[in-house]
RONU-362361 format. One record per residue (C-alpha): x, y, z; residue in one letter. Coordinates in steps of 0.1 Angstrom, whole numbers. Layout:
     px     py     pz  residuo
      X      Y      Z        a
...
//
This chain:
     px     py     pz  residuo
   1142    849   1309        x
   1147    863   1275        x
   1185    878   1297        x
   1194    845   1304        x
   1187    829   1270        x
   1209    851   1254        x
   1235    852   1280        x
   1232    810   1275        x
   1234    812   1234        x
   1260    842   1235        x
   1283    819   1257        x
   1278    786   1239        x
   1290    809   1208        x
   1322    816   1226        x
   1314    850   1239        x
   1326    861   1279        x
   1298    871   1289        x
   1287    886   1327        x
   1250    888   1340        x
   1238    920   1359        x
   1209    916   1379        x
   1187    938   1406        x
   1158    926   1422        x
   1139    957   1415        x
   1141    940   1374        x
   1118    915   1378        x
   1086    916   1361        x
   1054    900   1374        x
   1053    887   1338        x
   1082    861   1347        x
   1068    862   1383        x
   1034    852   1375        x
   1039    820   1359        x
   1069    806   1383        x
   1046    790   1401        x
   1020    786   1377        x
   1013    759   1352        x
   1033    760   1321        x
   1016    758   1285        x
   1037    753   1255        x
   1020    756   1223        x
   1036    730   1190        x
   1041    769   1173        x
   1064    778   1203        x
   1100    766   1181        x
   1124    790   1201        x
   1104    772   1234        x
   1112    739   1227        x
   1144    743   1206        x
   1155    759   1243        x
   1138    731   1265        x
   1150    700   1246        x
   1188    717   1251        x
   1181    722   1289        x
   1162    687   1292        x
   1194    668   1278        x
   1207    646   1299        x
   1186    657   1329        x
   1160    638   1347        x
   1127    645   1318        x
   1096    659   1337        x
   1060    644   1323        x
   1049    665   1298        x
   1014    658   1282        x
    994    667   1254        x
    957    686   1270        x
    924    696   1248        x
    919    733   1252        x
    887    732   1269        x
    857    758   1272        x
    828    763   1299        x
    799    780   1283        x
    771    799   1297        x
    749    771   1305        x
    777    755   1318        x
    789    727   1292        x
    821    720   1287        x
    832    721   1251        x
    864    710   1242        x
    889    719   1209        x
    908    689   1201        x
    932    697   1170        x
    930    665   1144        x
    956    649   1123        x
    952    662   1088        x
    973    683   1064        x
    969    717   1063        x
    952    735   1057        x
    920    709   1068        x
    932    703   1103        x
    922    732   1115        x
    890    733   1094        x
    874    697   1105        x
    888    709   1142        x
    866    741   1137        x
    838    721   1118        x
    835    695   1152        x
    841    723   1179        x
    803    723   1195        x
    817    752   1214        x
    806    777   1185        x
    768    771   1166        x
    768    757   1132        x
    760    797   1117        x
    790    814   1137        x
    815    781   1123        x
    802    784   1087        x
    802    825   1085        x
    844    821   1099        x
    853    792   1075        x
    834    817   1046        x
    854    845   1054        x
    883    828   1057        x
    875    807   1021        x
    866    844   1004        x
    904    853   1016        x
    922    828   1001        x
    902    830    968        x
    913    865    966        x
    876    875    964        x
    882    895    992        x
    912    911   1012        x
    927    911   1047        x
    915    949   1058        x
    947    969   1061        x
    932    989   1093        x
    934    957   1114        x
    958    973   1134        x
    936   1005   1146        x
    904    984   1149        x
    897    962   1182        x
    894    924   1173        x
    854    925   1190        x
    843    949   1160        x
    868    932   1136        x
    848    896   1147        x
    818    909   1144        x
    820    921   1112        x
    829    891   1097        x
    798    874   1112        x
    803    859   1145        x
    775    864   1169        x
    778    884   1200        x
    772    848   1217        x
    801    833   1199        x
    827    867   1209        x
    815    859   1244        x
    821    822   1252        x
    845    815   1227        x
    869    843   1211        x
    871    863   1243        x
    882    835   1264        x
    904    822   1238        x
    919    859   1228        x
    926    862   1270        x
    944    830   1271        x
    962    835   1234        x
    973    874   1242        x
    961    882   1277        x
    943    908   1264        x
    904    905   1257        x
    884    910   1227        x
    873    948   1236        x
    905    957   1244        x
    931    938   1217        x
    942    948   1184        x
    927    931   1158        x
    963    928   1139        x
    972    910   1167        x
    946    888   1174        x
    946    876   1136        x
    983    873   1138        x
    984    849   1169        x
    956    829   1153        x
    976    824   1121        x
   1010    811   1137        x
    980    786   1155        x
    963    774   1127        x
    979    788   1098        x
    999    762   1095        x
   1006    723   1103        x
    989    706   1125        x
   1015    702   1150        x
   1014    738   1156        x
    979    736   1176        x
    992    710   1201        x
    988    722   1234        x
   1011    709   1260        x
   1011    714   1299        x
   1045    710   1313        x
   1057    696   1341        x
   1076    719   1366        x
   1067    755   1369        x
   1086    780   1344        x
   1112    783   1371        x
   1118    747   1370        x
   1121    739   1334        x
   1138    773   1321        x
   1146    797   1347        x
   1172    778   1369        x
   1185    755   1345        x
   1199    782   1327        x
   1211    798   1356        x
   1230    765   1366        x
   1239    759   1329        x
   1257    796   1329        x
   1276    790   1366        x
   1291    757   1350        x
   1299    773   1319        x
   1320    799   1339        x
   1296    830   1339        x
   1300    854   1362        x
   1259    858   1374        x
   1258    887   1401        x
   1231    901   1418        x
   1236    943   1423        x
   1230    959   1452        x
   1224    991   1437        x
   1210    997   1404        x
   1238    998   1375        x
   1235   1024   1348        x
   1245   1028   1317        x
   1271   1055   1303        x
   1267   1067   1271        x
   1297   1089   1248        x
   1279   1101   1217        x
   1260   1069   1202        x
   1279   1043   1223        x
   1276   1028   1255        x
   1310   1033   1269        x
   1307   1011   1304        x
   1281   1002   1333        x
   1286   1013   1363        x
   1282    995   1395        x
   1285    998   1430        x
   1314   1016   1443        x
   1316   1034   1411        x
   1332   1000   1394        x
   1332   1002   1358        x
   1322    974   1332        x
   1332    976   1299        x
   1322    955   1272        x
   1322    955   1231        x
   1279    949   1234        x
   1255    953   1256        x
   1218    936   1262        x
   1193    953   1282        x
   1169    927   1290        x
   1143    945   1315        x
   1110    959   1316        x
   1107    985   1300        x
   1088   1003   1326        x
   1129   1002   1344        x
   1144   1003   1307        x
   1137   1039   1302        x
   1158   1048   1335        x
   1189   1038   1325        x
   1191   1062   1297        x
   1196   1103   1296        x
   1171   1130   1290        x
   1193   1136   1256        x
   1189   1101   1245        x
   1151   1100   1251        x
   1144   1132   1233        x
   1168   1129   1207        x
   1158   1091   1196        x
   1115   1084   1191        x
   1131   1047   1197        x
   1128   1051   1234        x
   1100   1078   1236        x
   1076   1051   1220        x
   1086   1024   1251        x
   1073   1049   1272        x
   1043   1049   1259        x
   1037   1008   1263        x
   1012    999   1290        x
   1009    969   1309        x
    977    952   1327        x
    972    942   1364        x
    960    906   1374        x
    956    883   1403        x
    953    844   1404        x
    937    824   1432        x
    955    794   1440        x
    940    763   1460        x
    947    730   1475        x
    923    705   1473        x
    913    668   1479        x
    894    649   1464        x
    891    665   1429        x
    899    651   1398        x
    933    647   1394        x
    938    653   1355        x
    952    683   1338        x
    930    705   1328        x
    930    741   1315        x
    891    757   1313        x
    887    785   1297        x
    855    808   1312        x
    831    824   1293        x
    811    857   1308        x
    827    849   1345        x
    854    872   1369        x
    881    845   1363        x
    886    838   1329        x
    909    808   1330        x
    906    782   1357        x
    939    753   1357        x
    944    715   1373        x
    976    703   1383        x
    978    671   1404        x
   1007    665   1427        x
   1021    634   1435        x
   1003    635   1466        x
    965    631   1462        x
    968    672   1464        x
    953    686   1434        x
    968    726   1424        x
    936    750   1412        x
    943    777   1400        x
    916    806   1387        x
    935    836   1371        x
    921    868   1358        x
    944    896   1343        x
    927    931   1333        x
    898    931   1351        x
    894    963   1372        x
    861    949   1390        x
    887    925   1406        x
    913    946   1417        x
    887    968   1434        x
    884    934   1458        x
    897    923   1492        x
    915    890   1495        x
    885    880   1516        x
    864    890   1489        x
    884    877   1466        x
    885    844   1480        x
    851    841   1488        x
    841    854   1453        x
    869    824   1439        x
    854    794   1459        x
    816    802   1443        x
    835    804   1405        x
    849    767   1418        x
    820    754   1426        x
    804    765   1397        x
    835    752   1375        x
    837    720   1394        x
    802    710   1409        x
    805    686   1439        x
    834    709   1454        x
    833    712   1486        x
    846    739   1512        x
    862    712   1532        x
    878    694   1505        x
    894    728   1504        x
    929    729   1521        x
    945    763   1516        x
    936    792   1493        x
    961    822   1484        x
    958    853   1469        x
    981    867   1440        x
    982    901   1430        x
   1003    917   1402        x
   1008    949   1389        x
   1024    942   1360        x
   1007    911   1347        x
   1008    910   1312        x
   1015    937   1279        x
    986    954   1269        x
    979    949   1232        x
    955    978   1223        x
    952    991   1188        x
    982   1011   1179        x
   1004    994   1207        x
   1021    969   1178        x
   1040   1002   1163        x
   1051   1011   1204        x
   1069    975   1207        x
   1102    982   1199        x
   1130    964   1174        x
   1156    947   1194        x
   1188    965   1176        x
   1185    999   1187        x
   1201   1038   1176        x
   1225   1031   1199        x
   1251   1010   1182        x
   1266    984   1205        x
   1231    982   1227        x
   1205    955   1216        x
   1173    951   1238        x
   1154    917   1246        x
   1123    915   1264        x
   1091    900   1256        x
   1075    929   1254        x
   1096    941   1227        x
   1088    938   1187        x
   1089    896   1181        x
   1055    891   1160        x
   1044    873   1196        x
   1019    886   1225        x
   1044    889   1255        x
   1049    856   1263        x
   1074    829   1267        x
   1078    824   1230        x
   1083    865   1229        x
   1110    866   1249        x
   1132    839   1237        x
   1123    853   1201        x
   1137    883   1215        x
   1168    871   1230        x
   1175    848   1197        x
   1175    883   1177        x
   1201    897   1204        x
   1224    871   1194        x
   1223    872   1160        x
   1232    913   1160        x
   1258    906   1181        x
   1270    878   1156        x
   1268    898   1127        x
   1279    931   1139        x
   1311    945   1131        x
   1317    967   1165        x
//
């Protein structure tokens, strides 16, 4: 996505512009929430600076406004709803009603966080080596509170859980939440899958504008000449010239495109190399007779950490439980896997039955989501890179975001505004 978007900005600036694209490029990050729902969070500018151009003048979709909700141990539900006041209170009452966390683990966070901005203590500067679990628990939260709450929560916010994230990142992501107006913490389910409401109307929005969108056969690659890219070459050894050029690919496929000298001579490129990513699966299912709300549940101490409603406008209600970097899983059989998701349903959702059940599928994905371990913030990479008419865009890439949507149009936004301000 973040391709398209700055193919769409470059060629509303005036720019020709032509789209590459080979099947093998796709990345289960884009895949995995086609046909998924959507969540937009009021923080997400670039998402809904994007949407509101696409939406205009188009047939709107229902969009609404959904409390972030959180299934316990014992099996409550408690819900986050953010509140209308100035900041920095909004977020303080929100965290001062949430019955999610006990009245010790909500007053040790909002002392911390009051000894901060009094200066009487200091953000640690080793957030970045230190997982966000230890970082938590140092600051009082109980091993109770990291479990049902913060690792949920961190999963949803990063994809990455509490024993495995960096602490930078975690307190980053939670600042550009709550750190500022309250708008910010609105969460929003979509209507239309990601594929709906981005993907193909900027596809359609670039074919009307005049660009030339192919898909390749063969995989192009990249010719260099010293620091330059000089052309792309295509099938039948066809050449593409152009004064700049945006990779926007995984960067698992990124690294191929470029020359033993290039990777060697630049630590730019050697450092992609090193990112990792994190497998995952979702269990979707059709079912009757459910409630038909939207609903996102986040699951505490349970295989599937996130578990999402989306009614149809049938009386079919969309289920969706989704797990990503959980090994235990992966070791399953779709059998297993299904039989394993229907108890977590029932469990979720008491009075399910089997035969209110219509179909169940299996999703697996290799590639699921970037994994944010300590030290993998200084991996991410800067979007202009050594080479000088070659920016790069992906979500994975160095935005201040997880790898999310928000990431990736972050990413392609920064693409745009090299290429505006360069002078090659």
């Amino acid at each position: 996505m973040s391709g398209l978007a700055a193919a769409y900005w470059l060629r509303k600036q005036g720019y020709a512009v032509t789209v590459l694209d080979h099947r093998s490029w796709q990345t289960d990050m884009l895949i995995r929430p086609l046909a998924t729902p959507v969540h937009l969070l009021g923080c997400h500018h670039e998402s809904w600076k994007l949407l509101r151009m696409l939406d205009a003048g188009r047939t709107a979709y229902t969009d609404s406004e959904i409390p972030l909700e959180f299934q316990l141990a014992d099996g409550r539900i408690a819900s986050y709803r953010r509140t209308g006041f100035p900041r920095p209170l909004h977020w303080i009452v929100g965290l001062l009603r949430f019955t999610g966390l006990s009245w010790r683990d909500r007053w040790s966070f909002l002392s911390h966080i009051e000894r901060v901005w009094e200066g009487r203590i200091s953000t640690p500067s080793d957030l970045d080596s230190r997982i966000a679990d230890d970082w938590l628990a140092s600051i009082g939260q109980s091993r109770q509170a990291r479990e049902e709450i913060w690792n949920p929560f961190a999963q949803w916010l990063t994809d990455n859980s509490l024993v495995r994230l960096s602490a930078a990142q975690f307190v980053q992501a939670m600042t550009k939440l709550f750190g500022r107006g309250s708008s910010h913490s609105r969460l929003i389910r979509l209507g239309g899958t990601l594929s709906d409401r981005f993907v193909e109307p900027l596809t359609r929005t670039l074919q009307q504008f005049g660009t030339n969108v192919t898909a390749q056969t063969d995989i192009p690659f990249l010719q260099f000449q010293k620091d330059r890219v000089t052309h792309v070459q295509v099938h039948n050894h066809a050449q593409l010239q152009a004064d700049w050029y945006v990779c926007a690919l995984p960067h698992r496929h990124l690294i191929a495109l470029f020359p033993e000298r290039l990777l060697t001579r630049f630590s730019y490129f050697s450092q992609i190399g090193q990112l990792t990513d994190l497998t995952g699966l979702t269990v979707q299912f059709e079912c009757r007779r459910l409630d038909s709300a939207r609903r996102l549940i986040l699951r505490s101490r349970q295989p599937f950490s996130q578990l999402s409603l989306t009614p149809s406008e049938t009386d079919v209600v969309n289920v969706q439980l989704s797990s990503v970097g959980n090994p235990s899983l992966d070791e399953l059989n779709d059998t297993e896997l299904e039989t394993l998701a229907v108890a977590e349903l029932q469990t979720s959702l008491p009075g399910t039955t089997e035969d209110a059940i219509e179909s169940i599928t299996v999703h697996r994905y290799d590639h699921a989501a970037l994994s944010l371990h300590p030290g993998a913030a200084t991996l991410r990479p800067i979007q202009k890179s050594p080479i000088q008419n070659l920016v790069i865009a992906g979500a994975w890439t160095d935005t201040g975001w997880p790898a999310n949507i928000e990431s990736a149009l972050v990413s392609a936004k920064r693409c745009v505004e090299i290429i505006r301000g360069g002078t090659n």
